[in-house]
N, C-alpha and C positions, 0 to 999 in steps of 0.2 A: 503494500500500500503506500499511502505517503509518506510515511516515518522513513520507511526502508529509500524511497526515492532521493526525500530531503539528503538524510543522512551519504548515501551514493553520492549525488552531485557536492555535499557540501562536507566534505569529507578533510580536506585538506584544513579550509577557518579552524571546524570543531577541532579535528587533530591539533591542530596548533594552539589552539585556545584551553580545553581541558584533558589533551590527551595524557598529561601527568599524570592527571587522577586518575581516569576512567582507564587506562590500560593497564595500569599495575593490578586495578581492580578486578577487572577482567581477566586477566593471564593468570591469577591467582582467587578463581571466583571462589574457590571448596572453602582455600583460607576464609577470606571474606565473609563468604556465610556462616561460618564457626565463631568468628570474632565479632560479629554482627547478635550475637546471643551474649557474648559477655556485657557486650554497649549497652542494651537492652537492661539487662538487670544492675549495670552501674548506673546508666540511667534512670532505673526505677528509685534507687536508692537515694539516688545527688539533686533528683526535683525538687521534693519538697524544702531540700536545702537552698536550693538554688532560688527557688520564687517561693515568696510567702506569701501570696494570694494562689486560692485555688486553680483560677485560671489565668495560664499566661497569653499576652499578647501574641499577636501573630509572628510580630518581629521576634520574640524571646524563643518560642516556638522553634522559629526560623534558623537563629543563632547555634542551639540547644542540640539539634538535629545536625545541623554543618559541623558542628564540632565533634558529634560521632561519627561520623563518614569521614571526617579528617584523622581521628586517634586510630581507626581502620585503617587506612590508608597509612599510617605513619607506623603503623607496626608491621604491615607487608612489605614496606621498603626498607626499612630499620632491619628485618630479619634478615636479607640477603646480605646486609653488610656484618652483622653479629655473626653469621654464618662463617664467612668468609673470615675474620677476624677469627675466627676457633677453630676453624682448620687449620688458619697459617700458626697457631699456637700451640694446636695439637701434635701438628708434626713436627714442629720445633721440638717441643718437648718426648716425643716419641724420639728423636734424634739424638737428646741430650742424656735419655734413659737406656737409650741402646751402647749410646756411649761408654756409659758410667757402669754399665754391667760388663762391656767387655772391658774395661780398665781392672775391673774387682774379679774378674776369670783371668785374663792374663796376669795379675796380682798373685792368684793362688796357685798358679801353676811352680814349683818347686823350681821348674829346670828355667824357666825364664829370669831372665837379668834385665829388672826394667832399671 
């Protein structure tokens, strides 16, 4: 229909304009929807904190909402870098352990002259 057509022809604006958000979201929709239930019930909990009238404006609403789609979004991206930081740490220290074990076997070996 027209969604699908808009989106076709205007592909390149939107790209440009929110493809930040919207592709990370996308490429990692399972995450998304999983962390999309913790927002939910952090949500449920920080409203009433948040606004002291029963019901909030549309702009609070608004706000309120953006900023769970943002802490979604900032923990999909955030993880690929935590990721990558604990590999390159892991195997460091896989390296400094494989070390330190042949240092302490070549150590024990009698006929070796370290």
């Amino acid at each position: 229909g027209f969604a699908f057509t808009l989106v076709t022809v205007a592909w390149e604006p939107i790209r440009r304009t929110v493809g930040w958000l919207l592709l990370p979201l996308g490429q990692d929709a399972l995450s998304a929807y999983i962390l999309h239930l913790f927002a939910v019930a952090l949500a449920a909990k920080i409203r009433p904190l948040a606004f002291e009238t029963a019901l909030a404006t549309p702009l609070e609403n608004t706000l309120f909402q953006l900023t769970g789609v943002i802490f979604i979004w900032a923990a999909i991206s955030l993880r690929v870098v935590v990721l990558k930081q604990l590999r390159h740490g892991l195997a460091r220290d896989t390296a400094l352990l494989a070390a330190g074990r042949a240092y302490l076997y070549l150590c024990g070996q009698p006929s070796r002259d370290l």
